[in-house]
C-alpha positions as CSV (number, residue, x, y, z in Angstrom):
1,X,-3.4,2.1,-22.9
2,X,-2.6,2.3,-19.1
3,X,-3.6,5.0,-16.9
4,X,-4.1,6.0,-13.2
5,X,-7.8,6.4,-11.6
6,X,-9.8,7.1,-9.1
7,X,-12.8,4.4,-8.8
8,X,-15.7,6.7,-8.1
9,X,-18.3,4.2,-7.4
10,X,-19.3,0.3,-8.0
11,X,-22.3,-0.3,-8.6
12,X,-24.7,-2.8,-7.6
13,X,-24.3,-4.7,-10.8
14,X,-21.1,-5.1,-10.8
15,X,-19.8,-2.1,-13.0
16,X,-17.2,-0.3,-11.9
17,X,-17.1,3.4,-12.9
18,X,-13.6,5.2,-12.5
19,X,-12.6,8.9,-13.3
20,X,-9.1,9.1,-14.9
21,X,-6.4,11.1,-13.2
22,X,-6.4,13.3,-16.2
23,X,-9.9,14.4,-16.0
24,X,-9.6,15.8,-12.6
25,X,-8.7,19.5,-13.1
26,X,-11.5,19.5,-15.7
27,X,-14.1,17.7,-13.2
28,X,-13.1,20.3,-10.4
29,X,-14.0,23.4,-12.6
30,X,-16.9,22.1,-13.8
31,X,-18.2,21.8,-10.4
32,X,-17.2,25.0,-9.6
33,X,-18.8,26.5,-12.0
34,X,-21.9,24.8,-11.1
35,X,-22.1,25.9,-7.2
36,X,-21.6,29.1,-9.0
37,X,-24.5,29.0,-10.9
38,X,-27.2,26.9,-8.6
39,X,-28.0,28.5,-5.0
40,X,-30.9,27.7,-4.7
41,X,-32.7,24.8,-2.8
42,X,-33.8,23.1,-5.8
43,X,-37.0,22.8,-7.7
44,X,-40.3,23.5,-5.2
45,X,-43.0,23.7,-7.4
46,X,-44.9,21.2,-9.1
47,X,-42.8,19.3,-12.0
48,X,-43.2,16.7,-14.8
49,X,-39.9,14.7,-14.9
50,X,-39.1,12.6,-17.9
51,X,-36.9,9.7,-17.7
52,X,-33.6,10.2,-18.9
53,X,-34.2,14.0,-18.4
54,X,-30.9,16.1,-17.2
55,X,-31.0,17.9,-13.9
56,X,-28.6,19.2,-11.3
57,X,-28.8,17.1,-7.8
58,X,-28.0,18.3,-4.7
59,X,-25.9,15.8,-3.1
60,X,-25.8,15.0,1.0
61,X,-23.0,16.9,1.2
62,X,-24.8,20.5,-0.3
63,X,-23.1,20.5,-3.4
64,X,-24.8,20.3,-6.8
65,X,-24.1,17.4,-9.0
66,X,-24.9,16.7,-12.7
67,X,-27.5,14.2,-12.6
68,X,-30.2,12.2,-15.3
69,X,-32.9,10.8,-14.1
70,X,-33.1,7.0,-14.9
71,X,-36.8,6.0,-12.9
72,X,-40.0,7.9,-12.2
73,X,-42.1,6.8,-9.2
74,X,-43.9,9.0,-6.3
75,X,-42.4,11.7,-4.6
76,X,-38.7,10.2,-5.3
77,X,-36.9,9.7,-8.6
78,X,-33.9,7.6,-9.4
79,X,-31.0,9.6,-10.9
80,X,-27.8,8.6,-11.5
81,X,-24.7,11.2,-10.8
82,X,-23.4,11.3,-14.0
83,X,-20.1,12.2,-13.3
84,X,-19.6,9.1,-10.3
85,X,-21.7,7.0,-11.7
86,X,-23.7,5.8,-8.3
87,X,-27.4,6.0,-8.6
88,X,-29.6,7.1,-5.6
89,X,-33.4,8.0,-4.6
90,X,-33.4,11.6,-4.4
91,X,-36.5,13.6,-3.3
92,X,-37.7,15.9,-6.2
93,X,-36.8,19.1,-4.0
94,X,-33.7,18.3,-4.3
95,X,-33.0,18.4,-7.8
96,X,-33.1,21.2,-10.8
97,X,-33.6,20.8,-14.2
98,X,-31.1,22.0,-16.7
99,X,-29.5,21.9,-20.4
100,X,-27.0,23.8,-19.2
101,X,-24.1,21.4,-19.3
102,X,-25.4,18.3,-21.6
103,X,-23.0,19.1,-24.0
104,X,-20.3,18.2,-21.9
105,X,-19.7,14.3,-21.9
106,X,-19.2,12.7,-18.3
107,X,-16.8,12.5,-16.0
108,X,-16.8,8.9,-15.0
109,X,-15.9,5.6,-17.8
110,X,-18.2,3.0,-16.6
111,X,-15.6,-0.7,-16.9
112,X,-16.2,-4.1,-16.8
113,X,-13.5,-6.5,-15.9
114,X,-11.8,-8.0,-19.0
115,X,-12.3,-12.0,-20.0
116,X,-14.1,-12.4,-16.7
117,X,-17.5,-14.0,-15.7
118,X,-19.0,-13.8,-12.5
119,X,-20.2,-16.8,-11.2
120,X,-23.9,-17.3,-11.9
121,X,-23.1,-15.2,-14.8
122,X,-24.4,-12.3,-13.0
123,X,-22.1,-10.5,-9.9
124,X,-23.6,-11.8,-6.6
125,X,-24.5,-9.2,-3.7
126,X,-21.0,-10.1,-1.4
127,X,-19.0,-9.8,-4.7
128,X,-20.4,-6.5,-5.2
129,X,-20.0,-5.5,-1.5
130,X,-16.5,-6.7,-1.8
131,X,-15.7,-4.4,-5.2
132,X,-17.2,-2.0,-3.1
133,X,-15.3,-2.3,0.0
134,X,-12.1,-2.7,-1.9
135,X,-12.5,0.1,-4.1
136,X,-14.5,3.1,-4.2
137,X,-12.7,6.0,-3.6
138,X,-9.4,4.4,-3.9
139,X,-6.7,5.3,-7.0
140,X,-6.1,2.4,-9.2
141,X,-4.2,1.5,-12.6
142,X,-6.5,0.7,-15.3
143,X,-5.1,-1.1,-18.6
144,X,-7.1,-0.8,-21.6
145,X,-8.0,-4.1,-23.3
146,X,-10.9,-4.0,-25.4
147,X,-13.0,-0.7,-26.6
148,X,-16.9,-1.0,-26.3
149,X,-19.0,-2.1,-29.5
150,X,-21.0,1.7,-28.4
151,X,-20.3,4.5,-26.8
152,X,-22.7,4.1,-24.0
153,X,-21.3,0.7,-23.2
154,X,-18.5,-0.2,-20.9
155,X,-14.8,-0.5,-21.3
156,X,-13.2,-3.8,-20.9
157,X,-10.5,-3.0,-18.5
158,X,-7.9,-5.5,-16.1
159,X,-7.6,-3.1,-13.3
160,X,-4.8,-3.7,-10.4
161,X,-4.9,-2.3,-7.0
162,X,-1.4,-1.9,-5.1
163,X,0.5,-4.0,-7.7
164,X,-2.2,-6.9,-7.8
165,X,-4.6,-7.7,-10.5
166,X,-8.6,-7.4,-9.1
167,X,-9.5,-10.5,-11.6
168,X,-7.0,-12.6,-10.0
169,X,-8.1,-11.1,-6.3
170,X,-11.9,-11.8,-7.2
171,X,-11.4,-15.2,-8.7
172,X,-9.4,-16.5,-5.6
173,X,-12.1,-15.7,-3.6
174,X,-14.2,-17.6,-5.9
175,X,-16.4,-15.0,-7.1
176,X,-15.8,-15.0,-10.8
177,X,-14.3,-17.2,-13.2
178,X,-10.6,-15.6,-15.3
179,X,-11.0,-16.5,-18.9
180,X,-7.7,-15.1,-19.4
181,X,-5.2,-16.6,-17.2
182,X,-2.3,-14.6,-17.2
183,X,-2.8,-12.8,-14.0
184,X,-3.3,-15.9,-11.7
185,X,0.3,-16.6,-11.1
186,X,-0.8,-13.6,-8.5
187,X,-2.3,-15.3,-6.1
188,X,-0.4,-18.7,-6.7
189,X,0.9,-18.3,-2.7
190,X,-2.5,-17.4,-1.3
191,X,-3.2,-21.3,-1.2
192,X,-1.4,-24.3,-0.3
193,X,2.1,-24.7,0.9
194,X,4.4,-22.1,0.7
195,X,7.3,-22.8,-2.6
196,X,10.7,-22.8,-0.8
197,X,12.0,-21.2,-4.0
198,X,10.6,-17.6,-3.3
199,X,11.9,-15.0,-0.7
200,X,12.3,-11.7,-0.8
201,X,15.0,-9.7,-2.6
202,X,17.9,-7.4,-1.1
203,X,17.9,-3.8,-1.9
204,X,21.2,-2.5,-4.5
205,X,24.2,-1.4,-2.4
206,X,25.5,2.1,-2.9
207,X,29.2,2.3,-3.8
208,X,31.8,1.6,-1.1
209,X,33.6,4.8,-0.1
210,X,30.2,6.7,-1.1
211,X,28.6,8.5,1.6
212,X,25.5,8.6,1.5
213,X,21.8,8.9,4.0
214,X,20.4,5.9,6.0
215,X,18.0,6.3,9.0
216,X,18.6,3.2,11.7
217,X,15.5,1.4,12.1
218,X,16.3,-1.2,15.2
219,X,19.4,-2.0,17.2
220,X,20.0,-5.6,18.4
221,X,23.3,-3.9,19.9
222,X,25.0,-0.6,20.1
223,X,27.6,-2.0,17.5
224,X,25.1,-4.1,15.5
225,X,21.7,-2.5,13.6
226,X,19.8,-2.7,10.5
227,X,19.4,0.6,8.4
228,X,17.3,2.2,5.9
229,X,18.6,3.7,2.8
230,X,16.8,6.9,2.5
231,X,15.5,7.7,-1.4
232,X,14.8,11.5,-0.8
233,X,17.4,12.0,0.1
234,X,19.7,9.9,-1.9
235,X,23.1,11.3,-2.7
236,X,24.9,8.1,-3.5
237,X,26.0,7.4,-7.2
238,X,23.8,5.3,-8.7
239,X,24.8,1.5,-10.5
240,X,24.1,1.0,-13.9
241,X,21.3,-1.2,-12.9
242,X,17.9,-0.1,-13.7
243,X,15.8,-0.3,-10.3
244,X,18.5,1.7,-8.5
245,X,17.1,4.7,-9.9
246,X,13.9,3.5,-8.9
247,X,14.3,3.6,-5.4
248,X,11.8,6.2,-4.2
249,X,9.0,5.1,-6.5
250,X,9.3,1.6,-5.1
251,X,8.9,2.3,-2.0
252,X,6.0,4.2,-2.0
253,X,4.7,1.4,-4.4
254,X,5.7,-1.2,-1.6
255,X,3.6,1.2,0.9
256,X,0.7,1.3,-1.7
257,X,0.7,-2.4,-2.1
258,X,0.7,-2.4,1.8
259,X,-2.1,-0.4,2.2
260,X,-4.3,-2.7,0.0
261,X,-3.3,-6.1,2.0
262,X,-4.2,-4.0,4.8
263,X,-7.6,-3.8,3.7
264,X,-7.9,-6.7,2.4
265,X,-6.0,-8.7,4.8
266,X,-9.0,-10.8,6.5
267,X,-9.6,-12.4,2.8
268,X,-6.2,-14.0,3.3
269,X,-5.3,-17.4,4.7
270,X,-3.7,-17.8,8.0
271,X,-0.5,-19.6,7.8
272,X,-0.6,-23.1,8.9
273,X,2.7,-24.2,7.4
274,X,6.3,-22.8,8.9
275,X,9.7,-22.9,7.1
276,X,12.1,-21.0,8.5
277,X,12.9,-17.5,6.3
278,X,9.6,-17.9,4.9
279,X,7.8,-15.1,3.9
280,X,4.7,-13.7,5.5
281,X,2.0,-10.8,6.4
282,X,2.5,-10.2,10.3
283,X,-0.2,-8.2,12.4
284,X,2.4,-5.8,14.5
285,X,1.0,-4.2,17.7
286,X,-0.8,-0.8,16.1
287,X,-3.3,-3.9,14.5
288,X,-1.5,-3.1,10.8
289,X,0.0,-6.1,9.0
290,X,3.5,-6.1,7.6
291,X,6.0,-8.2,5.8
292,X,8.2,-10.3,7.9
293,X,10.5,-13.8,7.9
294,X,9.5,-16.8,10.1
295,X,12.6,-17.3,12.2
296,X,11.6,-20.2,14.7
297,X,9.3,-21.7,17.1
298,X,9.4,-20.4,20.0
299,X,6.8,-21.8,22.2
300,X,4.9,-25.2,21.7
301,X,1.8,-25.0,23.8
302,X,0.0,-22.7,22.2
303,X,2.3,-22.2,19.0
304,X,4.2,-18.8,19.0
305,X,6.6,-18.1,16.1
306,X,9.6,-15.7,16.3
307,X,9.2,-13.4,13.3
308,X,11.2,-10.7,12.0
309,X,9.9,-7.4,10.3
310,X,11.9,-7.1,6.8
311,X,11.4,-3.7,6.4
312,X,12.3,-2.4,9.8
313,X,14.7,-5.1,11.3
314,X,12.5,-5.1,14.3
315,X,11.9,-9.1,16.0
316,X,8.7,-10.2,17.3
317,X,7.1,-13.5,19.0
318,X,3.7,-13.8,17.6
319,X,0.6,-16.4,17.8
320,X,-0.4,-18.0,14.2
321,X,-3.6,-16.1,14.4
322,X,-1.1,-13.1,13.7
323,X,0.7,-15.1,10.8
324,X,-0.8,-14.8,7.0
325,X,0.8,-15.8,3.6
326,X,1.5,-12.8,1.9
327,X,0.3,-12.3,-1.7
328,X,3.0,-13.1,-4.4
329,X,3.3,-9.9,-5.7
330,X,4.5,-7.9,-2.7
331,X,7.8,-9.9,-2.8
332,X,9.2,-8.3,-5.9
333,X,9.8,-5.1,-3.6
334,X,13.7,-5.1,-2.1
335,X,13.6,-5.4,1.5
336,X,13.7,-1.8,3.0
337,X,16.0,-2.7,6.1
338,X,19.6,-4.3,5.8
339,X,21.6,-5.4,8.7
340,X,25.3,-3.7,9.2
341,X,28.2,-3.9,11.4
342,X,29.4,-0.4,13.0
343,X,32.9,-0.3,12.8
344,X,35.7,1.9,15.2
345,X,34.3,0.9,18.4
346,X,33.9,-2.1,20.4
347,X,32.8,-2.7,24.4
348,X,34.9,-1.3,27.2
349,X,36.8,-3.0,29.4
350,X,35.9,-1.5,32.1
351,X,32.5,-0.8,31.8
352,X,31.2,-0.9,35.6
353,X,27.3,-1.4,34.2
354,X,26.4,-4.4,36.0
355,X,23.2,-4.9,34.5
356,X,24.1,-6.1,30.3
357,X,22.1,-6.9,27.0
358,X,20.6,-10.8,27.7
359,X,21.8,-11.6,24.1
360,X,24.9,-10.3,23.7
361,X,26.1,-10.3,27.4
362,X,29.3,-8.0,26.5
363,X,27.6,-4.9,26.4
364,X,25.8,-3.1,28.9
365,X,22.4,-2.2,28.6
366,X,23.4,1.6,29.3
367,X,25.7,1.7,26.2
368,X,22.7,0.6,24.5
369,X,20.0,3.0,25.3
370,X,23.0,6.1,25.1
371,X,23.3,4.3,21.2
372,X,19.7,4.6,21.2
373,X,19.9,8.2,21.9
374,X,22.3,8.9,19.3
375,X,20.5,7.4,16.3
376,X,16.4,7.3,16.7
377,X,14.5,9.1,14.6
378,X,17.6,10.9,13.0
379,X,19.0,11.4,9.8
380,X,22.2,10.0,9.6
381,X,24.5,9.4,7.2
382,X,27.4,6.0,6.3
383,X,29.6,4.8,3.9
384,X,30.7,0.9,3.5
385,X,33.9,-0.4,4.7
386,X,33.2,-4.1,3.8
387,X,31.0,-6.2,2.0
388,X,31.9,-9.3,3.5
389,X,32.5,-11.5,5.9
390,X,30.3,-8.7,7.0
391,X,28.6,-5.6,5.6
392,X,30.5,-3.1,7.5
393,X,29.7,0.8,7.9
394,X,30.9,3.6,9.2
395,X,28.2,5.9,10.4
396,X,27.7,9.3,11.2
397,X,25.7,12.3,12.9
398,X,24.6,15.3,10.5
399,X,28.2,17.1,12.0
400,X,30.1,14.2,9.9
401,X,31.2,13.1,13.8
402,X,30.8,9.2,14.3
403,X,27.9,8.3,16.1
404,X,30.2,5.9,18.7
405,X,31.8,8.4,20.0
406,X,29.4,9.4,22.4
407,X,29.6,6.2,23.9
408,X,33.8,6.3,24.0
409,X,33.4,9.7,26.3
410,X,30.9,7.9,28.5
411,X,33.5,5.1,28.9
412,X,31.0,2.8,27.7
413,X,32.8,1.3,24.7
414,X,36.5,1.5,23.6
415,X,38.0,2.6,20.3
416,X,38.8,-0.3,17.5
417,X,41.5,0.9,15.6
């Protein structure tokens, strides 16, 4: 069985405790109803706990939780939140006893990782503060591999965090050993040198003579740029292929599976071999790392690297220190931007602009900020004129004008019949 969760705590041997997706409407009444029923500060007088007794626990943030006390001792009990599973010292004033809800089985599924052994049989304190770090809180997909031999035990899960398997994550970082192997392929690129054989996929074309909505990303010229297919609002007719219909969900997978590198990223090797169109993790300016191409070396003395950001078109010149090998799984997503050709338009002759683009020294800089103008941050829309030599569009405003022609009245490019 496969589900979605939300890991509600690890705790600090090793068990992670999730709450399915499913449960959460249920969860959210029941703790209504419990605020509802408990305003008051908690128990003041004199009481004579009994381990495993169930209470409600007023948590640091005021609200009531269902609790059960697991440890007596002094003026502080151990009880463990029975719906999050995390266990806490909580001063007897702040808890109630109660029958009211014992009926009512918890929340929370307390897991073990499947076919996987810690090393020193037990899970060391960094492993646990890296399940910790990596995962509470977060929503994960859970696949059910083995039930437990009681129904106080825990399940035997594989869990995967933005496309990735934890086991595979947890034994590359040598804190556990996979009895099953079938997720290490995973992390395959993490180590050593980078196979040749793997680079990332292009997205599916939509159908020439289609209109349908891109958003330009980066201009390397007003007549060359790389666009964005936009999935919500994608009007094109889709292929027969499969993943074409897919194109929304994959990118917010792709942004999911980004958001886990991200916080993860420092437990990934810096790049210290360089192949041109090799794949990588690249830290960008806002400190966020994103997928990218090694282009060439541009500087010797220290070592910078032009790189180029896949999903945005966008160039960069980086130090290695910003250069990571990215994890295998995050190349099954299509790149996000594709380069194109504008067609009808082409630079004018007489374009007085002394002052050009360094790179492509037969337009002027002017024509390219107007171009910028014309296309940042809005939704446009294309169809395909040509596949090859070059992929070819024609693209256009939301008034079905052609974006160039801002730049013909401005005498800064010429029509190209």
């Amino acid at each position: 069985r496969i589900f979605q969760a939300v890991v509600s705590c690890v705790g600090r041997d090793g068990t992670i405790y999730i709450i399915p997706k499913s449960f959460e409407i249920e969860l959210n009444k029941l703790m209504t109803e419990i605020q509802s029923n408990f305003k008051c500060l908690g128990l003041l007088e004199p009481y004579c706990w009994k381990k495993g007794e169930a209470c409600v626990v007023r948590g640091s943030d005021t609200m009531w939780y269902r609790g059960k006390v697991v440890e007596l001792g002094g003026s502080t009990l151990q009880v463990q939140y029975i719906d999050h599973g995390c266990i806490e010292r909580i001063p007897q004033c702040h808890l109630y006893p109660t029958t009211l809800y014992t009926g009512i089985p918890p929340f929370c599924i307390p897991c073990q990782l499947y076919k996987t052994v810690p090393i020193g049989n037990i899970w060391q304190q960094d492993a646990v503060d890296c399940l910790q770090e990596l995962l509470t809180n977060e929503e994960v997909e859970i696949h059910v591999q083995e039930l437990p031999g009681n129904p106080w035990g825990k399940l035997s899960i594989s869990l995967y965090f933005g496309g990735m398997s934890l086991t595979s994550f947890m034994a590359y970082q040598k804190y556990c050993v996979a009895e099953d192997c079938q997720d290490v392929p995973e992390v395959e690129l993490f180590e050593g040198d980078f196979p040749v054989s793997h680079s990332y996929i292009l997205p599916p074309l939509p159908i020439p003579g289609d209109t349908f909505p891109v958003r330009v990303t980066h201009l390397v010229s007003p007549k060359e740029v790389y666009i964005c297919f936009d999935p919500s609002k994608n009007i094109m007719k889709q292929s027969t292929t499969e993943g074409d219909a897919s194109c929304g969900s994959e990118l917010e997978s792709l942004d999911e599976a980004l958001k886990w590198c991200n916080k993860s990223v420092e437990r990934l090797p810096l790049l210290t071999y360089f192949q041109t169109e090799m794949p990588c993790l690249v830290e960008y300016q806002d400190g966020l790392w994103y997928r990218a191409k090694l282009l060439s070396i541009e500087e010797y003395d220290p070592i910078k690297i032009l790189v180029q950001f896949v999903d945005y078109g966008s160039f960069s010149i980086v130090p290695t220190s910003r250069l990571r090998h990215i994890p295998y799984h995050l190349l099954k997503y299509p790149v996000q931007a594709v380069r194109a050709l504008l067609a009808g338009f082409k630079p004018a002759l007489c374009d007085k602009n002394v002052k050009r683009i360094p790179y492509s020294p037969e337009w002027s800089v002017e024509a390219l900020w107007t171009m910028m103008e014309c296309v940042e941050g809005k939704q446009l829309s294309a169809s395909i004129l040509a596949l090859s030599p070059e992929f070819t569009i024609s693209l256009y405003e939301d008034d079905q004008n052609l974006v160039h022609m801002k730049l013909i009245e401005m005498g800064l490019a010429d029509l190209d019949e």
